[in-house]
N, C-alpha and C positions, 0 to 999 in steps of 0.2 A: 485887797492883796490876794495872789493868785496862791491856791493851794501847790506844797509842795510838791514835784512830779518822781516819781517812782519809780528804778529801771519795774519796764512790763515781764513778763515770765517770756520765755520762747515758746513759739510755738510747737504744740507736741509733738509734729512731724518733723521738726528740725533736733525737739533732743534725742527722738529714735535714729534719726540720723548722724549724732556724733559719734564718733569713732568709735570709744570705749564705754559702750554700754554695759560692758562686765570688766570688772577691774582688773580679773585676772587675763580676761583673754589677749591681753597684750605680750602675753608671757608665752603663751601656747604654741606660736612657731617656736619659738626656741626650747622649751620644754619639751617638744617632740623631738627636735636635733641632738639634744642631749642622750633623750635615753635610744634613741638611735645607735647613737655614736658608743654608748655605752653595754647597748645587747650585741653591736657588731666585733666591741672589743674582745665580750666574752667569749663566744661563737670563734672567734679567731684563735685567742689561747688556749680553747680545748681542743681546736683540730691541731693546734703547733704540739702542744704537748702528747696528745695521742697519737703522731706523728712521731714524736722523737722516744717515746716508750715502745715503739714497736720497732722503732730501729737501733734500741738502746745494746750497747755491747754485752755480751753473754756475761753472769756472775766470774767472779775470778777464782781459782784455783786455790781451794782453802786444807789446809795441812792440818795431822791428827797424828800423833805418837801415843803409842800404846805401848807400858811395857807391861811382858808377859812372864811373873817371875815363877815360873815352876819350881817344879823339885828336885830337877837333876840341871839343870842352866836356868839364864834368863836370857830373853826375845828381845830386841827391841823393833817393833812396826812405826814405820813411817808410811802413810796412808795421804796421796794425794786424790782429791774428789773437786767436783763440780753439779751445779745442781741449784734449783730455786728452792729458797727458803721452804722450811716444810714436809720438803719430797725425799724420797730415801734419795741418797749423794747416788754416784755414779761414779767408780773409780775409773782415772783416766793412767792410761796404758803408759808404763815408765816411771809413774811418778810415785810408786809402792815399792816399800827397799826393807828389809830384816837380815836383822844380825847377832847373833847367838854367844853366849859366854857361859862359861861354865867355873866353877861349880854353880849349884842355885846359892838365895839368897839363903834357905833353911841350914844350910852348911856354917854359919856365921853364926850359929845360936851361942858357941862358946867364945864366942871375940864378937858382938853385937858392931864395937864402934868401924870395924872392916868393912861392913856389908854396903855402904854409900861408894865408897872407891870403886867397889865392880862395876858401877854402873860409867864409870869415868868414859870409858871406850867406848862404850854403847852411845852415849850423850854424842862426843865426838861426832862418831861414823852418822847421826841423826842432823848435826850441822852440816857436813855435806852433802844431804839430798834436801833439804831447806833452806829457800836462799835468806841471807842475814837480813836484810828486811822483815822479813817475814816471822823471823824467829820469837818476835814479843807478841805476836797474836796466834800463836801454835801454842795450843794446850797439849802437853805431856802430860800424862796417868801413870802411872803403879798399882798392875793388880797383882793381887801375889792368891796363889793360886792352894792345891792340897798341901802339897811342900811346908809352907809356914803356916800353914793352919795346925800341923800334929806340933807344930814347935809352941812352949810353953809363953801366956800370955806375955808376963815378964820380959824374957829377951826378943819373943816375936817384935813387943811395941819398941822395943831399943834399935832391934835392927829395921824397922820403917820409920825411926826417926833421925836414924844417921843418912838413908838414904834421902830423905822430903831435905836434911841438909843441902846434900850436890844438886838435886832437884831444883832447890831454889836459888842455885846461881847458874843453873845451866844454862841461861840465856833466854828461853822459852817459860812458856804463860805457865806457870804450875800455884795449887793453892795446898796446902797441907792435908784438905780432909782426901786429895785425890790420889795420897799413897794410901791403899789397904789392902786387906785381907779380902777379897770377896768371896760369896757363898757358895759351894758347888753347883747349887743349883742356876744362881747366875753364871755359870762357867756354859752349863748345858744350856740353858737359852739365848747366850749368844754365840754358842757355835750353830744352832738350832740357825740363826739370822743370817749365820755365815753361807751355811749351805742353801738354804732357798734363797739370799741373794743372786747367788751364784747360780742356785738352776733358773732365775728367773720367776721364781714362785713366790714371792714376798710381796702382799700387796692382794695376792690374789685369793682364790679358792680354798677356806681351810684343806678342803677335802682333797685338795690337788696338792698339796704341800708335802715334803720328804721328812721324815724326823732321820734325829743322830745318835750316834752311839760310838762313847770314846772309849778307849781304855788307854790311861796314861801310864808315868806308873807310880805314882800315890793311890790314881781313885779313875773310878770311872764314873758317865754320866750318860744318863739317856734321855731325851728329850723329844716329845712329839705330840701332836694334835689330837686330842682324845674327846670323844661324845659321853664318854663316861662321868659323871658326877664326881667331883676327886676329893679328899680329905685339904682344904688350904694350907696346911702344907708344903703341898705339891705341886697346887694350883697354880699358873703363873697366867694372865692376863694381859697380851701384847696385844697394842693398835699399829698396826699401819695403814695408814691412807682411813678408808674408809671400814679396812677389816678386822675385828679383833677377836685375833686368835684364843682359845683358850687351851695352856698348855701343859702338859703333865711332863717336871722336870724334878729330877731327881740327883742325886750325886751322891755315889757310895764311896765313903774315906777308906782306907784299908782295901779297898776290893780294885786298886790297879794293878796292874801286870807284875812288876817287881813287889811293890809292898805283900801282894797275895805269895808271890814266892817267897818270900822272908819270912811268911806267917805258915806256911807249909813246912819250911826247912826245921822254926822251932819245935812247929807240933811233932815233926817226925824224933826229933833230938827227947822230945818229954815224953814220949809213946802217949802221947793225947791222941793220936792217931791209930787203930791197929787194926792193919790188915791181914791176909795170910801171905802177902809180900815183902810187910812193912815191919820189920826188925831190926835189931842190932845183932848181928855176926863177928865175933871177938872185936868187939870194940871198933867195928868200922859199919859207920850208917848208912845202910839200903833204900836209895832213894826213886822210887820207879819213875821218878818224872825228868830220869837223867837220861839220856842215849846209854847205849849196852855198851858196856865194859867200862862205861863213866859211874862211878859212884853207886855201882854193880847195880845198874838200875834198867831201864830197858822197855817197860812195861807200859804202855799206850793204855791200856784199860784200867791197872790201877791207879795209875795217875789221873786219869780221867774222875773216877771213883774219891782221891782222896780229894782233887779239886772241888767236886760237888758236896763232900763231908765240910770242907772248908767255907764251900759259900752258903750252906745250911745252918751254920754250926749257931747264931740264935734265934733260929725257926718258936722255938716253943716260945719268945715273946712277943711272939707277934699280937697283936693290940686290931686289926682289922680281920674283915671277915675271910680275907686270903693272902697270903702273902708268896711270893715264888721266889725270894729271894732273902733268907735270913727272915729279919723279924720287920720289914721294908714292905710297902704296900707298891705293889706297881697292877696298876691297869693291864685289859685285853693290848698286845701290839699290834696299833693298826698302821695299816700304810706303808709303803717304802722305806728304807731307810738306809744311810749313808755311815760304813764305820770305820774310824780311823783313827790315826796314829797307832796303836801295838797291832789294833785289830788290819790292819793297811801293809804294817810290816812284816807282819809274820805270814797273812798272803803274800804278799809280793815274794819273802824268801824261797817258799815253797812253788815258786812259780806258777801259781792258782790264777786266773781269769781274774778281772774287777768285780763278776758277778758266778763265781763257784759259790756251789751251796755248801751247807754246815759238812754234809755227805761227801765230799771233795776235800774236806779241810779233814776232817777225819783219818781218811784213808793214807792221805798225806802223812797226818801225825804220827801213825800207824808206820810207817814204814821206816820215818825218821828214826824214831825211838828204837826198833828196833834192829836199826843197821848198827854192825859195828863200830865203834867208837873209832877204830885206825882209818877204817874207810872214810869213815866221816872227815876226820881232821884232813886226807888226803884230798878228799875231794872239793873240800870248802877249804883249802891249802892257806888263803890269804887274810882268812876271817879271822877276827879273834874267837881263843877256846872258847873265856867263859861268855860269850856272847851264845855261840854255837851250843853250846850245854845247856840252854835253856831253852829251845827250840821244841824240843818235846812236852815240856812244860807248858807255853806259850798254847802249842794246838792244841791239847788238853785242854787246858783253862778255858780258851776259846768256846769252846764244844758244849762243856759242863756248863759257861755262863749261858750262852744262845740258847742251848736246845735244851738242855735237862732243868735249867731255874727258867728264863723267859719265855719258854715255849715255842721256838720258830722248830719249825720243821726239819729232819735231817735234808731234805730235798727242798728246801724254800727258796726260791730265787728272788725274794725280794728285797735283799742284801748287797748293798754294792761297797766293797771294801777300795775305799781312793780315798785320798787327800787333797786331791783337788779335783774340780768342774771346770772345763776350757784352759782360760790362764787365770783362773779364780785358786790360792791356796783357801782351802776350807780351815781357816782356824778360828778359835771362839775371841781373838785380839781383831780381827776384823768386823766381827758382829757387835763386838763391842764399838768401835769405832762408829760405826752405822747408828746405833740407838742411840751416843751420846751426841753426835753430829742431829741428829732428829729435834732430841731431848732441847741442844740449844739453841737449836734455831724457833721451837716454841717457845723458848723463854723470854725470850729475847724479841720479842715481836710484840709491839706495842696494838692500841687501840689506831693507831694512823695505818701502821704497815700490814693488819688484818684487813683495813676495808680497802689497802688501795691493790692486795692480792685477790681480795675478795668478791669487786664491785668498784673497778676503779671510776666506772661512767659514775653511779651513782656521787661518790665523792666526788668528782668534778661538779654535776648538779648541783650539791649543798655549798658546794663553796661559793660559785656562780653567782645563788641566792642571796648570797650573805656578801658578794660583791656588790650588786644589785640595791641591796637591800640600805646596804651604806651611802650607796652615789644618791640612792634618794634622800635620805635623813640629811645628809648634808647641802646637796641642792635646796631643801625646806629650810634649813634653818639658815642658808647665804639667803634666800629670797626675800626682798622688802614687801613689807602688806602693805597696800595702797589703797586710796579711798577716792572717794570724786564727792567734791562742794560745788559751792555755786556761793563765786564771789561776788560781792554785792557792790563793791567800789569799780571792778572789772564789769560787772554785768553780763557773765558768762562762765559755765564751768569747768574747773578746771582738778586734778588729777596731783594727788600731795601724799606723802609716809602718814601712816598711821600710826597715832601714838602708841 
């Protein structure tokens, strides 16, 4: 009987010669087609999309109301801007509108629940230059200013919470904490932003920057870029862009233009004041900071004099190693500076240059104070008296704050008395607008919308990867593992799944 026959093995040159000597490499054309197709995809979507980010349409025109509640009216600013997240805005020409109402909010201290109706009008005339769309993504503010700060905690909080009432139906974005009281010294830093937006200095060189100096008439406020070491306090620390300012603001209550005349009028009424001017003559009070023949007054030097006794008068508690103004620390004045509203008017009355020195303003006061009262009302025929009757007053005060408490020079020219730079108005409701537009566009910018401002090539790289990264995991885990036998019934190898 013949021994079983056995298929024989192939010969080794014929199994090197079978096709799939590697089990995968049957896959490797098309493994290669794949991620082809796949790095070609990517490479396409980031030239499409870095294609349509540089041809994307500008940000759209984003609206800010500020209201401005003084002491003698309230403001309200409508502030239209443009601009990439981040950057200081850029107001666009026409789309900025203010409108005034009088009395202020402080006048409601005795009737609190009145004080929201004022704003009625203002709200209004605000829906007119914001189109109604737009009106639920427009944040309106309420800063209230010296005015409601001297008014007593009690009705101050009554009369900002009858207002945050109308607030919150006016139709626009408002949250309760954004009616307040702000600090003076936030009033002076962002008038401070107002004006170097406006000259174009925000952003830039401390050393190139203008400071300001208001006198309202509650308070006045100075504000500017000091190399001096300051008590914090005072100190105030602003970033823009990449520069932060360090800045020394201040805000004196009591020390604006009418309130200091109020506190003048008393001291003269108490003889807290005495000069060899300054008396009472049968019963009718000698005020030398009135024009001649007005309240037998006349006197440009004693007034000057009593104004300086005024802005002195708590010198002795002063708590720093100098004080130039009362018992108030203020720094050397360095730099430029810009002064306005009373300091703005009462140049302009006297028809002084935007850049007359303190010596100008003087001589002026000088001559006012001492023309006769008839002359006076004859030649300023259309003005109101008691407006006019305080004019002597006004360049006094002037004088005594500038030169004899801050130290600028009688001959200094580095005082420019304006209210506005170009068609920029300089008021501290626009600089506020400016920081809070800054403020929320930081906020509001997540970890996505930092890198894709920041590095947006990079971001596309990582994403790419993480495309990449998935077409492969999934191609792995769709691909069958395959093996090669050698079937013994067939007598030739053949190519099957793996368990």
């Amino acid at each position: 009987m013949e021994a079983p026959k056995f298929p024989t093995r192939p010969p080794a040159a014929r199994f090197f010669s079978f096709p799939v000597k590697n089990p995968s490499s049957a896959h490797k054309p098309h493994s290669r087609s794949l991620w082809l197709s796949i790095a070609s995809s990517v490479v396409f979507v980031v030239l499409v999309y870095l294609a349509a980010a540089s041809r994307s349409p500008p940000p759209p025109l984003r609206f800010g109301i500020i209201i401005d509640a003084g002491s003698s009216g309230t403001r309200i600013h409508v502030f239209g801007s443009k601009g990439e997240s981040g950057a200081i805005p850029s107001l666009v020409p026409g789309s900025t509108a203010v409108m005034r109402v009088t009395p202020g909010l402080s006048s409601f201290s005795g009737d609190p629940e009145r004080a929201g109706a004022s704003l009625e009008d203002l709200l209004e005339f605000a829906k007119g230059k914001v189109a109604k769309d737009r009106w639920r993504e427009t944040e309106v503010r309420l800063m209230a200013t010296a005015g409601l700060r001297m008014v007593d905690m009690g009705p101050r909080e009554r009369i900002l919470e009858s207002c945050r009432r109308v607030l919150r139906l006016s139709g626009f974005r408002f949250k309760n904490e954004w009616a307040t009281v702000i600090p003076g010294s936030d009033e002076g830093t962002y008038a401070w932003v107002a004006a170097n937006y406006a000259l174009g200095s925000l952003g830039g060189d401390p050393e190139k920057t203008t400071g300001i100096m208001e006198l309202g008439g509650a308070s006045a406020q100075v504000t500017f870029v000091s190399s001096e070491t300051l008590p914090s306090e005072f100190s105030r620390m602003l970033t823009f862009g990449k520069t932060t300012y360090n800045l020394y603001s201040n805000s004196f209550l009591h020390f604006g233009q009418n309130a200091a005349h109020e506190s003048l009028r008393k001291l003269l009424y108490s003889r807290d004041i005495k000069t060899s001017d300054v008396s009472r003559q049968e019963g009718t009070l000698v005020d030398p900071c009135s024009p001649k023949g007005y309240s037998h007054g006349g006197n440009f030097s004693e007034c000057r004099s009593t104004a300086l006794s005024l802005l002195q008068k708590e010198k002795d508690n002063c708590l720093y190693q100098l004080c130039h103004l009362g018992s108030t620390f203020i720094p050397k004045m360095q730099g430029n500076f810009i002064a306005t509203e009373n300091f703005f008017y009462t140049s302009k009355f006297f028809g002084l240059s935007p850049t007359s020195s303190l010596s100008e303003m003087m001589h002026a006061g000088e001559e006012y104070c001492e023309q006769d009262w008839s002359k006076t009302k004859k030649k300023y025929h259309s003005a109101d008296e008691e407006d006019l009757s305080r004019y002597c007053f006004s360049a006094a005060y002037i004088v005594a704050l500038l030169h004899d408490s801050f130290g600028f020079p009688l001959d200094d020219k580095r005082i420019e008395y304006t209210n506005q730079v170009g068609d920029v108005e300089i008021e501290w409701a626009l600089g506020a607008y400016l920081v809070q537009s800054m403020t929320k566009s930081s906020e509001n910018a997540d970890w996505v919308t930092a890198m894709i401002h920041g590095d947006l090539v990079l971001l596309l790289l990582v994403a790419s990867a993480l495309l990449v990264l998935t077409a492969w995991l999934v191609s792995k885990w769709r691909r069958p593992r395959m093996k090669t036998i050698y079937d013994l019934e067939k007598g030739h190898y053949i190519i099957t799944r793996a368990s």
